[in-house]
PDB file as gemmi writes it, atoms N, CA and C in Angstrom:
CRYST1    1.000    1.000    1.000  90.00  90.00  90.00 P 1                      
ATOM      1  N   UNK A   1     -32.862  29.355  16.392  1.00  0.00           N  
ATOM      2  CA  UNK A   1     -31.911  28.285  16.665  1.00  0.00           C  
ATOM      3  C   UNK A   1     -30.519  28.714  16.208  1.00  0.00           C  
ATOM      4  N   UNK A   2     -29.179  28.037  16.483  1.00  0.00           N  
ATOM      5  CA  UNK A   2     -28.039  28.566  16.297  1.00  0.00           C  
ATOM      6  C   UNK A   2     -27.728  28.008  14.643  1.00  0.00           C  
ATOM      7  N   UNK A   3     -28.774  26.570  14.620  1.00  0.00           N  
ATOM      8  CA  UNK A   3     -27.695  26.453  13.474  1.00  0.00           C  
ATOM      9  C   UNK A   3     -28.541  26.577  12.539  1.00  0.00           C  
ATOM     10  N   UNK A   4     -29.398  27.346  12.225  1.00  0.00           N  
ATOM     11  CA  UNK A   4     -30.503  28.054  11.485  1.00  0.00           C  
ATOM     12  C   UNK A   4     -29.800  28.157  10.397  1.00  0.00           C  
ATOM     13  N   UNK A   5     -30.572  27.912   9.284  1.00  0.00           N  
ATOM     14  CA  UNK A   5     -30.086  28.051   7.262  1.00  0.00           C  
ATOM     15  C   UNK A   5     -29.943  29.571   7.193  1.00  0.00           C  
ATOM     16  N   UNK A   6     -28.864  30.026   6.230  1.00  0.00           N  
ATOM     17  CA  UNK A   6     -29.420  31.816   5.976  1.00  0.00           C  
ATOM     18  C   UNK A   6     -30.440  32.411   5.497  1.00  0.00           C  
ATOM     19  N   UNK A   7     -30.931  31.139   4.984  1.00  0.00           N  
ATOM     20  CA  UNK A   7     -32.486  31.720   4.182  1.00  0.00           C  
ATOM     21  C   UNK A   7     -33.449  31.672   5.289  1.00  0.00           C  
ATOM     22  N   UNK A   8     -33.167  31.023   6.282  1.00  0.00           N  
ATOM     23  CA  UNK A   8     -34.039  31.265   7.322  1.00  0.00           C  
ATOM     24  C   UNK A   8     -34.251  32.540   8.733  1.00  0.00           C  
ATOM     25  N   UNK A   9     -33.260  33.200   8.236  1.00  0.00           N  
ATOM     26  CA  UNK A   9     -32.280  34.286   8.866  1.00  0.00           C  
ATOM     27  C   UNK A   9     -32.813  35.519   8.043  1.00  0.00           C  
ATOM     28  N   UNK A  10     -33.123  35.098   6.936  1.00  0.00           N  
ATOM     29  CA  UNK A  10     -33.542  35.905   5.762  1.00  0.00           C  
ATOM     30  C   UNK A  10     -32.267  36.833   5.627  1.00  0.00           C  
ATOM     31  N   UNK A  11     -31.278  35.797   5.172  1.00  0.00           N  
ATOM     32  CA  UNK A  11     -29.713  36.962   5.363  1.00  0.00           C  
ATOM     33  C   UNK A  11     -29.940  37.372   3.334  1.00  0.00           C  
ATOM     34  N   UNK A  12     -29.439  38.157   2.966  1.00  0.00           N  
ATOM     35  CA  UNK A  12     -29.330  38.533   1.587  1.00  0.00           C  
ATOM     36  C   UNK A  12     -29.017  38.058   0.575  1.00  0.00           C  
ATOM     37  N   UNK A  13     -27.377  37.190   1.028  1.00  0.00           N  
ATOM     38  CA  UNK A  13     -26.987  36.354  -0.153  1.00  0.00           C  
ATOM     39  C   UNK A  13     -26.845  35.265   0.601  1.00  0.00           C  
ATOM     40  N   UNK A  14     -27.944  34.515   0.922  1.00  0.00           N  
ATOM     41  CA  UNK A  14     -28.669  32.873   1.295  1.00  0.00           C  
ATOM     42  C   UNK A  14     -27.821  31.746   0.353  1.00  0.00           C  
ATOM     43  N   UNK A  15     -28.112  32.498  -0.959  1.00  0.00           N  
ATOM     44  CA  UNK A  15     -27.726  31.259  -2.124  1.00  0.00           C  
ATOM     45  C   UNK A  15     -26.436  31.044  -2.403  1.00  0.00           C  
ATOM     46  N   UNK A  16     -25.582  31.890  -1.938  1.00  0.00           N  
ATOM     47  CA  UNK A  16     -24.284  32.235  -2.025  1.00  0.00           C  
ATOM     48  C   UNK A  16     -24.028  31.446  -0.845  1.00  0.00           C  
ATOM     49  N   UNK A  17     -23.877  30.975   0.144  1.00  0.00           N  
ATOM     50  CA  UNK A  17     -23.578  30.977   1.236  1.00  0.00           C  
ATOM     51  C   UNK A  17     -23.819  29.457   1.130  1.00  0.00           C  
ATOM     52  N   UNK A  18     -25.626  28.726   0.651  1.00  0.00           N  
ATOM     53  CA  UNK A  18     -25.585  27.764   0.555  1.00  0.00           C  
ATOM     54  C   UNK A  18     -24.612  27.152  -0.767  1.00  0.00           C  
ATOM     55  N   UNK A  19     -24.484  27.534  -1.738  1.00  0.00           N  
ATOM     56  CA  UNK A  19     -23.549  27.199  -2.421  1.00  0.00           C  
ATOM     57  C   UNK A  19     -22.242  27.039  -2.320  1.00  0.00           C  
ATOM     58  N   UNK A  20     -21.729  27.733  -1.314  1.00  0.00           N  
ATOM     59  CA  UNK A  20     -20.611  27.336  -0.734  1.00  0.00           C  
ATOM     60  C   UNK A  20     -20.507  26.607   0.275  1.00  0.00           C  
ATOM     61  N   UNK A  21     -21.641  26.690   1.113  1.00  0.00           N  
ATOM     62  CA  UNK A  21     -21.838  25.138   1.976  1.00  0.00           C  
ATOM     63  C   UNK A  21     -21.950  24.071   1.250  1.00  0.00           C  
ATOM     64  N   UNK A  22     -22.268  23.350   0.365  1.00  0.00           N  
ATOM     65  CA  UNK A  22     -22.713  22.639  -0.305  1.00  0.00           C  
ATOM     66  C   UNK A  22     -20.613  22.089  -0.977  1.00  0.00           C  
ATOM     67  N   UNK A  23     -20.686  23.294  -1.745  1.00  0.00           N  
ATOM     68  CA  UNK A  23     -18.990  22.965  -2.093  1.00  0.00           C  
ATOM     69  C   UNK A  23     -17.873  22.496  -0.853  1.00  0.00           C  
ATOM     70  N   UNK A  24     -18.168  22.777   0.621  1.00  0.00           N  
ATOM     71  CA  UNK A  24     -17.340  22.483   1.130  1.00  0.00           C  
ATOM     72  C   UNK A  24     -18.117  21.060   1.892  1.00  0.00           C  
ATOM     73  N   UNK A  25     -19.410  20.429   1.604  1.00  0.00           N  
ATOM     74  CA  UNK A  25     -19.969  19.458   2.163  1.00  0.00           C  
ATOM     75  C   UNK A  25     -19.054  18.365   0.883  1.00  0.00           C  
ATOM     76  N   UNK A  26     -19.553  18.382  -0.360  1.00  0.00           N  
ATOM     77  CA  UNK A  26     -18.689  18.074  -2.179  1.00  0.00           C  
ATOM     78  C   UNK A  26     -17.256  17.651  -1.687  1.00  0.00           C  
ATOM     79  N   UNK A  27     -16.417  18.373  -1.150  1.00  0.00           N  
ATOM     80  CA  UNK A  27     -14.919  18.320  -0.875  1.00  0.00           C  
ATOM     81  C   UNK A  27     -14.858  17.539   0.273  1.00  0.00           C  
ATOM     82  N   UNK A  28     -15.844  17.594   1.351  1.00  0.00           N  
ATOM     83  CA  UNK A  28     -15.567  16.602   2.498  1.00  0.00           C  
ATOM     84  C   UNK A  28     -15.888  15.370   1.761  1.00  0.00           C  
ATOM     85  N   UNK A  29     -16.932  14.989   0.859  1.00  0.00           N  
ATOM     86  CA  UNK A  29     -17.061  13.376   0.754  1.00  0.00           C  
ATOM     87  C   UNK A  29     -15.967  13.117  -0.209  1.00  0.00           C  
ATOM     88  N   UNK A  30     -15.315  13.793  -0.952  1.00  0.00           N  
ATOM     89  CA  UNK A  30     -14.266  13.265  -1.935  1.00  0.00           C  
ATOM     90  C   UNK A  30     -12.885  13.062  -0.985  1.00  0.00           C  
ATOM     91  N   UNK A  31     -12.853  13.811  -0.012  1.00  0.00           N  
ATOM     92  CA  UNK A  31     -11.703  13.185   1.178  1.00  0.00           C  
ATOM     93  C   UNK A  31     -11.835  12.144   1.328  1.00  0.00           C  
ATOM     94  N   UNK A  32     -13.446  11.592   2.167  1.00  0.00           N  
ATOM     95  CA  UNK A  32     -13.404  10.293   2.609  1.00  0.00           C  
ATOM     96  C   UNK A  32     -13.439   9.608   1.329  1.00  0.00           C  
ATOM     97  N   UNK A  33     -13.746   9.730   0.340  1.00  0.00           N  
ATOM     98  CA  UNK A  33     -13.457   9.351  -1.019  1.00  0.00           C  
ATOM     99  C   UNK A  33     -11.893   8.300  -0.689  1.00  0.00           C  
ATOM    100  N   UNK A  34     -11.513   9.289  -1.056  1.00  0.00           N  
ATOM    101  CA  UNK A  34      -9.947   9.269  -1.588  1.00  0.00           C  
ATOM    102  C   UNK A  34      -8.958   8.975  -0.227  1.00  0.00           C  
ATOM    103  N   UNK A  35      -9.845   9.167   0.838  1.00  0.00           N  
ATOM    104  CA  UNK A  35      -9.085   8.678   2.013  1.00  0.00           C  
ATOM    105  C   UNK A  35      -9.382   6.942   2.136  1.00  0.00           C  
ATOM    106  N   UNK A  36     -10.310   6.498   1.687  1.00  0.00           N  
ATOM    107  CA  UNK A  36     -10.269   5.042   1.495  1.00  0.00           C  
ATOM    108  C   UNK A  36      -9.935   4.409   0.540  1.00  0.00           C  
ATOM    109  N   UNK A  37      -9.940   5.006  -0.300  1.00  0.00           N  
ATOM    110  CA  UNK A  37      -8.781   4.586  -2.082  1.00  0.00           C  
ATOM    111  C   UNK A  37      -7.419   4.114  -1.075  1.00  0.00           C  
ATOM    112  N   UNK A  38      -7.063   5.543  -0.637  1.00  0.00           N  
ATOM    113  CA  UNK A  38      -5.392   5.261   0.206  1.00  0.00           C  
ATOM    114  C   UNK A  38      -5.553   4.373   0.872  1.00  0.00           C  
ATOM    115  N   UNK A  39      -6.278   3.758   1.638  1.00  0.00           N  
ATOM    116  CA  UNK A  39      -6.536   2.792   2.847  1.00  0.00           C  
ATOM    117  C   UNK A  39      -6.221   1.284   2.237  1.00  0.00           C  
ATOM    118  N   UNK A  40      -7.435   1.235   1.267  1.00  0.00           N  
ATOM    119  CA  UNK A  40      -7.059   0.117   0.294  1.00  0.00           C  
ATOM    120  C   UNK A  40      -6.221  -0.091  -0.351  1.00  0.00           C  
ATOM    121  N   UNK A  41      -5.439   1.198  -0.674  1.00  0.00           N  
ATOM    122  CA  UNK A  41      -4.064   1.021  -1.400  1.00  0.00           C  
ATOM    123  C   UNK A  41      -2.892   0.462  -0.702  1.00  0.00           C  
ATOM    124  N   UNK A  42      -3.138   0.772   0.293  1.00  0.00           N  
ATOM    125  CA  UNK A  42      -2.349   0.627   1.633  1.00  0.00           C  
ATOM    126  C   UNK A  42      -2.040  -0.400   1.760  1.00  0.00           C  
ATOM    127  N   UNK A  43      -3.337  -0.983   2.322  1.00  0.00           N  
ATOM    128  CA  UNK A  43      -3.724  -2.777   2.802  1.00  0.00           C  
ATOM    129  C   UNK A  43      -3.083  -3.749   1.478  1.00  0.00           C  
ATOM    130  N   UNK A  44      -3.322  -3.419   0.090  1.00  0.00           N  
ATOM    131  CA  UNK A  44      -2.283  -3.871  -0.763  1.00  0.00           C  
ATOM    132  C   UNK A  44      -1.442  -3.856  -0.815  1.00  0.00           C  
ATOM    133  N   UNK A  45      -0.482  -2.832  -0.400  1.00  0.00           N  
ATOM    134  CA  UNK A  45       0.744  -3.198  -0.571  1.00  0.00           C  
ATOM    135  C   UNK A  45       1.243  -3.655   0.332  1.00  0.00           C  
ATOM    136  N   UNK A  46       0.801  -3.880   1.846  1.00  0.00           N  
ATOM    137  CA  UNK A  46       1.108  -4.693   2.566  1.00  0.00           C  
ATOM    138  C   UNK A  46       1.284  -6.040   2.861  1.00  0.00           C  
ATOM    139  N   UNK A  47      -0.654  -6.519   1.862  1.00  0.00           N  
ATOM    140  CA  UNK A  47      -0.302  -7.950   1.719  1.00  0.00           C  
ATOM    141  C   UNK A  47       0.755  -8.327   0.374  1.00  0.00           C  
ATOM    142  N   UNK A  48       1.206  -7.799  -0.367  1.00  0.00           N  
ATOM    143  CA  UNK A  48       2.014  -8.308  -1.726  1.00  0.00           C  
ATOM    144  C   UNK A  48       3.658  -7.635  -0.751  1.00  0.00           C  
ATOM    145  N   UNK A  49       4.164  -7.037   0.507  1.00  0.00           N  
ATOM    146  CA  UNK A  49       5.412  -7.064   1.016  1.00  0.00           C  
ATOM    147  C   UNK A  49       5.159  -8.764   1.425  1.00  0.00           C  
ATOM    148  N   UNK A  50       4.166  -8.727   2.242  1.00  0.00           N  
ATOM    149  CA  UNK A  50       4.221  -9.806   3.105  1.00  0.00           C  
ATOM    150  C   UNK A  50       4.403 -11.195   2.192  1.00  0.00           C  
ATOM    151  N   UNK A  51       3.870 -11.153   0.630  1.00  0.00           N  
ATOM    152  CA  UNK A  51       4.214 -12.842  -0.009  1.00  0.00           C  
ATOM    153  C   UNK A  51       5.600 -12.252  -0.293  1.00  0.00           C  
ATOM    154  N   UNK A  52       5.924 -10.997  -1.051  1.00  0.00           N  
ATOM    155  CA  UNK A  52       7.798 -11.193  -0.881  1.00  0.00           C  
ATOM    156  C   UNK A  52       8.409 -11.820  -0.030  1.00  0.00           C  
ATOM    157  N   UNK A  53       7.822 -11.215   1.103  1.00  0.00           N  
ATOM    158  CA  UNK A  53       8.760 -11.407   2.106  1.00  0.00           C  
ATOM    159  C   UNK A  53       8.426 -13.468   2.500  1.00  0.00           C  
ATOM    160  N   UNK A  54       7.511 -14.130   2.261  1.00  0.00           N  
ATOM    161  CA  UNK A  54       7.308 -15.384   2.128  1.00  0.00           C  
ATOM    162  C   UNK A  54       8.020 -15.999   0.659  1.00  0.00           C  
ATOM    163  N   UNK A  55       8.049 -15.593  -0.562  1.00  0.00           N  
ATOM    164  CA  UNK A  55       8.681 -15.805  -1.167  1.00  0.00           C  
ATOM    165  C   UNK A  55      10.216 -16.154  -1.057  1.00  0.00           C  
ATOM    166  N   UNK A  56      10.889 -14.663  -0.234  1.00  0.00           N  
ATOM    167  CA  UNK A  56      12.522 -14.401  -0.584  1.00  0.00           C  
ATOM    168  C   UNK A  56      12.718 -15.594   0.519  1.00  0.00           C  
ATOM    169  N   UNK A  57      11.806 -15.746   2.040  1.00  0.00           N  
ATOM    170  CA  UNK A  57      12.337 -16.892   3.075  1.00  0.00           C  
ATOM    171  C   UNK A  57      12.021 -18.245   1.788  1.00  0.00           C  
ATOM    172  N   UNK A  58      11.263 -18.673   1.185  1.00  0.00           N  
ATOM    173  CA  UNK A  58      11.013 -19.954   0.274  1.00  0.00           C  
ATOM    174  C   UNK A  58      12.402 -20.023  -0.504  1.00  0.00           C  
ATOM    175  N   UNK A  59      13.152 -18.711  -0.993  1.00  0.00           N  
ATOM    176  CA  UNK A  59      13.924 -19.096  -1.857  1.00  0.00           C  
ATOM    177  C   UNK A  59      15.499 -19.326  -0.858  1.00  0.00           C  
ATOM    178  N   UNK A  60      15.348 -18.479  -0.337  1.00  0.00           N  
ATOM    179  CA  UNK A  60      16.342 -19.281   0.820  1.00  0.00           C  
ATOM    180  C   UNK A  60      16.602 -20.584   1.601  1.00  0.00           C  
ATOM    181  N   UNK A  61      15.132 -20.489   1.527  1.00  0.00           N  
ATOM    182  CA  UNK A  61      15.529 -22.776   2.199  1.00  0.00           C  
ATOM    183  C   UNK A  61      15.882 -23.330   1.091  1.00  0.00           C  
ATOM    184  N   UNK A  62      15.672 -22.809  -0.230  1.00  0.00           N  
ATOM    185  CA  UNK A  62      16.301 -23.321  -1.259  1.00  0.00           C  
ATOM    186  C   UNK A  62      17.050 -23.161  -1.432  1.00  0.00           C  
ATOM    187  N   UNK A  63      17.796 -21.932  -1.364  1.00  0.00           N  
ATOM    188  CA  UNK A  63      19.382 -21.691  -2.016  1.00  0.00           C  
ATOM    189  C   UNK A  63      20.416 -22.362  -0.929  1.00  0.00           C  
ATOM    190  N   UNK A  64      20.066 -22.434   0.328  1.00  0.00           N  
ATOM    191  CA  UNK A  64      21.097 -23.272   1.154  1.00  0.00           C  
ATOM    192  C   UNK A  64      21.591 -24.276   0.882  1.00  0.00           C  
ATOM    193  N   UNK A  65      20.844 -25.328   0.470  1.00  0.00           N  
ATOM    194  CA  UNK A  65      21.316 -27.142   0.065  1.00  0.00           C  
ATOM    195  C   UNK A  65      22.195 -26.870  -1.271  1.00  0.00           C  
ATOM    196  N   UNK A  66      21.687 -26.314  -2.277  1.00  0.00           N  
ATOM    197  CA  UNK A  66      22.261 -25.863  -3.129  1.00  0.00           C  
ATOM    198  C   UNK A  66      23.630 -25.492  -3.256  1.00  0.00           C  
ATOM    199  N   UNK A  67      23.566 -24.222  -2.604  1.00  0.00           N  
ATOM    200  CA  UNK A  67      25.001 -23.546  -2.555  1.00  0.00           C  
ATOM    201  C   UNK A  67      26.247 -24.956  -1.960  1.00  0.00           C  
ATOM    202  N   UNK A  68      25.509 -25.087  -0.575  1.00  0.00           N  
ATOM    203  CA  UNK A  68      26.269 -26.003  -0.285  1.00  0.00           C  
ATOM    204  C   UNK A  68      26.510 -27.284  -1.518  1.00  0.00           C  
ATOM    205  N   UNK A  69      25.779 -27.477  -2.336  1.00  0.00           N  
ATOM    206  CA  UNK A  69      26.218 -28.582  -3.153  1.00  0.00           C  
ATOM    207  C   UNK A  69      27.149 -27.977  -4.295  1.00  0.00           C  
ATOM    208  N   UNK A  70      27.001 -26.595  -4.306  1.00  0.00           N  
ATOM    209  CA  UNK A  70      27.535 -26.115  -5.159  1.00  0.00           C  
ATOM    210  C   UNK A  70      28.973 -25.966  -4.782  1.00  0.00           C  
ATOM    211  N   UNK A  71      29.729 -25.146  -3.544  1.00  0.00           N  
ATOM    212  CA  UNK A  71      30.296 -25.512  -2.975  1.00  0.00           C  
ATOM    213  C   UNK A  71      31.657 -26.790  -2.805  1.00  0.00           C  
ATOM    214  N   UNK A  72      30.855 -27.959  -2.725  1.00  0.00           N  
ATOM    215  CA  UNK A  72      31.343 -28.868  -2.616  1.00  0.00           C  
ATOM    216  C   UNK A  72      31.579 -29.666  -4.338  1.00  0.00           C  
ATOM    217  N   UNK A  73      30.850 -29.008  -5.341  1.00  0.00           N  
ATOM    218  CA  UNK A  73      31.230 -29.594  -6.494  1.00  0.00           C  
ATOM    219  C   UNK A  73      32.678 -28.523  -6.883  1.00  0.00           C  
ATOM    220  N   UNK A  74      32.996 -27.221  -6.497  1.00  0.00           N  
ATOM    221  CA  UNK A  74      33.596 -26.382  -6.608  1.00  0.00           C  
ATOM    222  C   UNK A  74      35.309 -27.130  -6.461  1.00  0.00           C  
ATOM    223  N   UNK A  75      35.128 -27.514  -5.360  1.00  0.00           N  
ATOM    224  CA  UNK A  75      35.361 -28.329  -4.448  1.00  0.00           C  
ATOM    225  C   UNK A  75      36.185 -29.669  -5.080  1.00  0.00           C  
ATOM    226  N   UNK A  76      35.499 -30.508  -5.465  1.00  0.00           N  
ATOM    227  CA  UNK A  76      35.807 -31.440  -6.423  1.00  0.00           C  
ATOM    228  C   UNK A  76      35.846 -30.880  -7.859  1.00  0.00           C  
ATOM    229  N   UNK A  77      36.111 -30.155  -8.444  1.00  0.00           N  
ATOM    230  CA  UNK A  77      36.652 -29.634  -9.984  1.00  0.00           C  
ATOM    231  C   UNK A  77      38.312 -29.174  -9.515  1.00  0.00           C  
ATOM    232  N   UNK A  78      38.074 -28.729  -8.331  1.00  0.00           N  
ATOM    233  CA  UNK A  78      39.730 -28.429  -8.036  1.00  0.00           C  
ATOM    234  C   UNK A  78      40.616 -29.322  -7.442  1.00  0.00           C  
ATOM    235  N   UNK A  79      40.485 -30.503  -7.377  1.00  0.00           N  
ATOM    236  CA  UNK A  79      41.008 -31.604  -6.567  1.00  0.00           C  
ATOM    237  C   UNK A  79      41.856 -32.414  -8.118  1.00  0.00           C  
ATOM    238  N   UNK A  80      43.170 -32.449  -8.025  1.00  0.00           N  
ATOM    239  CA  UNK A  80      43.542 -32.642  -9.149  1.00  0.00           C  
ATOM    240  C   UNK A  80      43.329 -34.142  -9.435  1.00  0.00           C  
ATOM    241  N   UNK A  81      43.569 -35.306  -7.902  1.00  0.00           N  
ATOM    242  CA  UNK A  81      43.219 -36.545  -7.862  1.00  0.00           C  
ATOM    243  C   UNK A  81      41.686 -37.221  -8.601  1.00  0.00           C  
ATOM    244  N   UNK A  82      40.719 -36.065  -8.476  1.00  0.00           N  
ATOM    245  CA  UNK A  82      38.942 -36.017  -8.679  1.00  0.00           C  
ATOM    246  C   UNK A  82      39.227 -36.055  -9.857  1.00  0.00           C  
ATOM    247  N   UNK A  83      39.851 -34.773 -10.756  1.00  0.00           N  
ATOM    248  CA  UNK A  83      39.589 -34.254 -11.868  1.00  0.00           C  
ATOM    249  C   UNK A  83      40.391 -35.185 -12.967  1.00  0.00           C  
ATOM    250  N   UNK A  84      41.301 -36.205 -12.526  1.00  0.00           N  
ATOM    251  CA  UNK A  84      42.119 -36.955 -13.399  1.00  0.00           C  
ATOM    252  C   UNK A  84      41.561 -38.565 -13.187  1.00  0.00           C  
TER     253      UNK A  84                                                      
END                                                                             
């Protein structure tokens, strides 16, 4: 068969060969390892942009009425008729 073991080949250094198959099978699962760490890391920081970004619009419907009241008290501190 093609994809025959070396020990089945009866090649010389079998154990060598599987041992380094084995190390490069070791390194493929710590990719997908660590390739789904990143994934999940990912998906976090996406949902914690997305409440910023719900947050900074929350603090803006707030700061509008505000400012504007702020504004307009600004407004009346400089009115010498108000202030006397």
């Amino acid at each position: 068969s093609v994809c025959s073991s070396p020990s089945e080949l009866d090649y010389h250094d079998a154990s060598s060969v599987n041992t380094r198959c084995q190390g490069i099978c070791d390194q493929w699962d710590n990719l997908g390892t660590l390739t789904q760490k990143r994934r999940d890391s990912l998906e976090r920081v996406e949902k914690l942009w997305e409440t910023i970004d719900q947050l900074y619009l929350e603090f803006a419907k707030r700061a509008a009425p505000f400012n504007n009241w702020m504004d307009g008290a600004m407004e009346d501190l400089q009115d010498m008729f108000i202030v006397h």
